[in-house]
SEVO-400414 format. One record per atom (N, C-alpha, C, O): x, y, z; residue in one letter; residue number from 1; atom name. Coordinates in pm, whole numbers. Example, Ala and Ser with C-alpha at 12.3 -4.5 7.8 and 13.67 -1.06 7.14 Angstrom:
<atoms>
      X      Y      Z code pos site
   1319   -569    780    A   1    N
   1230   -450    780    A   1   CA
   1320   -330    780    A   1    C
   1424   -332    846    A   1    O
   1285   -225    708    S   2    N
   1367   -106    714    S   2   CA
   1290      3    787    S   2    C
   1341    114    804    S   2    O
</atoms>
This chain:
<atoms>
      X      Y      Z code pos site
     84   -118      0    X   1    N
      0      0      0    X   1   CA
     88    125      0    X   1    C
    201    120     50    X   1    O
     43    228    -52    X   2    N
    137    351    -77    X   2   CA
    122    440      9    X   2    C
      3    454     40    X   2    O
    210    524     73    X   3    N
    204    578    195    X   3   CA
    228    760    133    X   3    C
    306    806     49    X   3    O
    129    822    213    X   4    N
    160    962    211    X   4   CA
    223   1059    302    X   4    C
    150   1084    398    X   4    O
    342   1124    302    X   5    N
    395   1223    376    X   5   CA
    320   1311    432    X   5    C
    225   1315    353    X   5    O
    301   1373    501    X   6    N
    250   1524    536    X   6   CA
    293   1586    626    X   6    C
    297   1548    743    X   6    O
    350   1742    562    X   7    N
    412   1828    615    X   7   CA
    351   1973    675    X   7    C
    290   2059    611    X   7    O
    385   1973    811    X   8    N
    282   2077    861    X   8   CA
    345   2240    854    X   8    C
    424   2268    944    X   8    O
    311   2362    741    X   9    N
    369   2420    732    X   9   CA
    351   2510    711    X   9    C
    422   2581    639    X   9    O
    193   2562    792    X  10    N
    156   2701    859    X  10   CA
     85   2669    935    X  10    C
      0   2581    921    X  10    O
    112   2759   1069    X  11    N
      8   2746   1156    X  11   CA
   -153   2742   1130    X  11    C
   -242   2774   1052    X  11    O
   -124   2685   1245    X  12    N
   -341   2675   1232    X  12   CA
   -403   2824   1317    X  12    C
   -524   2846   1320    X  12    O
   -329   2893   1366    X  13    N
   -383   3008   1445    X  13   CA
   -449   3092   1373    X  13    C
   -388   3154   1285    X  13    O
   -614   3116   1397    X  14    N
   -641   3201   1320    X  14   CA
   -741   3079   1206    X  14    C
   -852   3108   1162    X  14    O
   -717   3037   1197    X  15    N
   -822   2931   1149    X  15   CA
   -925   2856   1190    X  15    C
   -900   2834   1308    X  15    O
  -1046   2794   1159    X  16    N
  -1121   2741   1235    X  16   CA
  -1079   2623   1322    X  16    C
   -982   2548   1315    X  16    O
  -1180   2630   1405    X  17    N
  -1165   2464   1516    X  17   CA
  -1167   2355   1427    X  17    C
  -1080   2269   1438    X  17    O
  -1262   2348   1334    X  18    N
  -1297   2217   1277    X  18   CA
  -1128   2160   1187    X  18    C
  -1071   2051   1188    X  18    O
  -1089   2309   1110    X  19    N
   -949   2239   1069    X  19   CA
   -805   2222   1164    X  19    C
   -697   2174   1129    X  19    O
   -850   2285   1313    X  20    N
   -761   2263   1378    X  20   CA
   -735   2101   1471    X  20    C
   -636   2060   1532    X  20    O
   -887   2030   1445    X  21    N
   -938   1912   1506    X  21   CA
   -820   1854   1390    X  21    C
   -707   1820   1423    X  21    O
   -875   1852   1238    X  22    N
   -824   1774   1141    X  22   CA
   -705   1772   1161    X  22    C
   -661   1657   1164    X  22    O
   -620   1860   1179    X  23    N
   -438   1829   1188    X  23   CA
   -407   1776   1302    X  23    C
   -297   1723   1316    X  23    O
   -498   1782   1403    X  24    N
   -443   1696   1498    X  24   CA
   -491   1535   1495    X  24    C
   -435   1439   1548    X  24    O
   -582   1539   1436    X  25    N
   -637   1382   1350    X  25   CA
   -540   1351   1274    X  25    C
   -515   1233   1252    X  25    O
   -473   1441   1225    X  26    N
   -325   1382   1115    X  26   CA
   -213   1361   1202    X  26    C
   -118   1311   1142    X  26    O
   -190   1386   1339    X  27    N
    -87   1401   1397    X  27   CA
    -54   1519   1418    X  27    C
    -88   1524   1536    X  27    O
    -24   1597   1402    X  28    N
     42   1702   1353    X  28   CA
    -16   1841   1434    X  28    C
   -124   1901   1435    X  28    O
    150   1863   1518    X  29    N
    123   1950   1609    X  29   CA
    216   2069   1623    X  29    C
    206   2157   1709    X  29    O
    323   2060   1512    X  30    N
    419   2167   1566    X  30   CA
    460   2194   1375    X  30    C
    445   2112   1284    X  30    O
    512   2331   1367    X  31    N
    532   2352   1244    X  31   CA
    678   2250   1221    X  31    C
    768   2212   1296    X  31    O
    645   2226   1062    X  32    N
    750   2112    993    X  32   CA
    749   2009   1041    X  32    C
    843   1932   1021    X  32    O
    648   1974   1118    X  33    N
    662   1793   1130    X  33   CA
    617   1756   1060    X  33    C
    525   1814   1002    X  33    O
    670   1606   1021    X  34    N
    592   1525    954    X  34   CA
    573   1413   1005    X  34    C
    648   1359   1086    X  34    O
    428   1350    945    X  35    N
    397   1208    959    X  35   CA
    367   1145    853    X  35    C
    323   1203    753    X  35    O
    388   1003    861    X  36    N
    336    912    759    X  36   CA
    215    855    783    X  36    C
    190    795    888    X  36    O
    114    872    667    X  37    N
    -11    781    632    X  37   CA
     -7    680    527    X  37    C
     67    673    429    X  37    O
   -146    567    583    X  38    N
   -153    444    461    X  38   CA
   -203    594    324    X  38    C
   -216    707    370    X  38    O
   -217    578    218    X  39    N
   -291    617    150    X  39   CA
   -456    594    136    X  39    C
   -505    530     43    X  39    O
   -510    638    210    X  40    N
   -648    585    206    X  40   CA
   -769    693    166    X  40    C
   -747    803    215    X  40    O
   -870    686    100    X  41    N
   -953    830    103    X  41   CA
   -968    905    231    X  41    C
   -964   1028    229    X  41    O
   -985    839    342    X  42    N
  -1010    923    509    X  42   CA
   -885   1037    497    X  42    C
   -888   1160    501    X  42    O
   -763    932    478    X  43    N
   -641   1098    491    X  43   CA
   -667   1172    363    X  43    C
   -683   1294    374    X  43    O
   -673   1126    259    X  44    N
   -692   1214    113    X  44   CA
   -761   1337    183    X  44    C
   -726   1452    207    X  44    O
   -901   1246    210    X  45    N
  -1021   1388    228    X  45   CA
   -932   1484    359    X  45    C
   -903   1602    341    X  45    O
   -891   1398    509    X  46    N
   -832   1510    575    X  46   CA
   -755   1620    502    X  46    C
   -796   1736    508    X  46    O
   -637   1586    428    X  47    N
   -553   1671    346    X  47   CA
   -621   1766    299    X  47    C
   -585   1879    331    X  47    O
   -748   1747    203    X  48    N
   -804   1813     85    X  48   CA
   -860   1937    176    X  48    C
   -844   2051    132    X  48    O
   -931   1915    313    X  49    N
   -952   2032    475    X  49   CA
   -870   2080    448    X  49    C
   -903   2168    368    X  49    O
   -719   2081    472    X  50    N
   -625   2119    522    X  50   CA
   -513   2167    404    X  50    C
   -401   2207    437    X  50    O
   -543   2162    307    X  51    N
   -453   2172    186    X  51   CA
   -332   2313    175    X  51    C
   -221   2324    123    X  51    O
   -419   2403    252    X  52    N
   -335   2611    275    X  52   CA
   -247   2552    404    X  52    C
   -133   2586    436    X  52    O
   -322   2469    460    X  53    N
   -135   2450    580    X  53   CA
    -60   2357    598    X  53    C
     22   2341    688    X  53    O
   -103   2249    461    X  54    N
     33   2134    505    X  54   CA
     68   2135    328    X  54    C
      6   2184    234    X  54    O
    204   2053    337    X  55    N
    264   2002    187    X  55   CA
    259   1859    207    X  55    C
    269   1799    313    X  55    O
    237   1800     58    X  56    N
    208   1639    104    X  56   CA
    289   1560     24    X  56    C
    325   1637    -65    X  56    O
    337   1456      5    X  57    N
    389   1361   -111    X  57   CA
    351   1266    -82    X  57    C
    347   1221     33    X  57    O
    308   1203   -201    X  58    N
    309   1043   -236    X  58   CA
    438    977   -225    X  58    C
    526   1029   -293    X  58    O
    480    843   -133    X  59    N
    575    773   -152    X  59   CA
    525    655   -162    X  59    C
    431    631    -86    X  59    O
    574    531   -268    X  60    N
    521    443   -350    X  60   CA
    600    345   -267    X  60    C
    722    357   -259    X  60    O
    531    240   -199    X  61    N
    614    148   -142    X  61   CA
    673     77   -209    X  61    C
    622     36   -313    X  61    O
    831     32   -160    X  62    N
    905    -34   -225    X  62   CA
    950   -199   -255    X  62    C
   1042   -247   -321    X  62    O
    815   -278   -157    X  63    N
    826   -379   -164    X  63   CA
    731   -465   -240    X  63    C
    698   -572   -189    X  63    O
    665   -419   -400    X  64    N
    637   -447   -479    X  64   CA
    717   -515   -571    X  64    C
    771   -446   -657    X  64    O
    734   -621   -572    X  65    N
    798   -744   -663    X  65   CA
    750   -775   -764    X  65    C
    798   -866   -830    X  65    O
</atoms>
């Protein structure tokens, strides 16, 4: 399964509660951290909330044979 990065990289101050719930549903609590997710629609859609304060990448797992 392919895993997504996400990088937290503006504050949430000043933004609503509801997207401040979502980044902490992603992990993500301090500027420039990151965490790893499965790729699944639940994080897609979190991201797609949150898209003005994090950066994201696709990384393609490597144990496809």
């Amino acid at each position: 399964m392919d895993i997504i990065k996400v990088v937290l990289k503006k504050s949430s101050i000043g933004f609503s509660y509801r997207q401040r719930a979502v980044l902490e549903s992603l992990g993500l609590h301090r500027l420039h951290q990151e965490v790893e997710h499965k790729d699944t629609a639940s994080i897609r859609g979190m991201i797609t909330k949150v898209r003005h304060l994090v950066d994201f990448e696709y990384i393609s797992s490597s144990n496809k044979e």
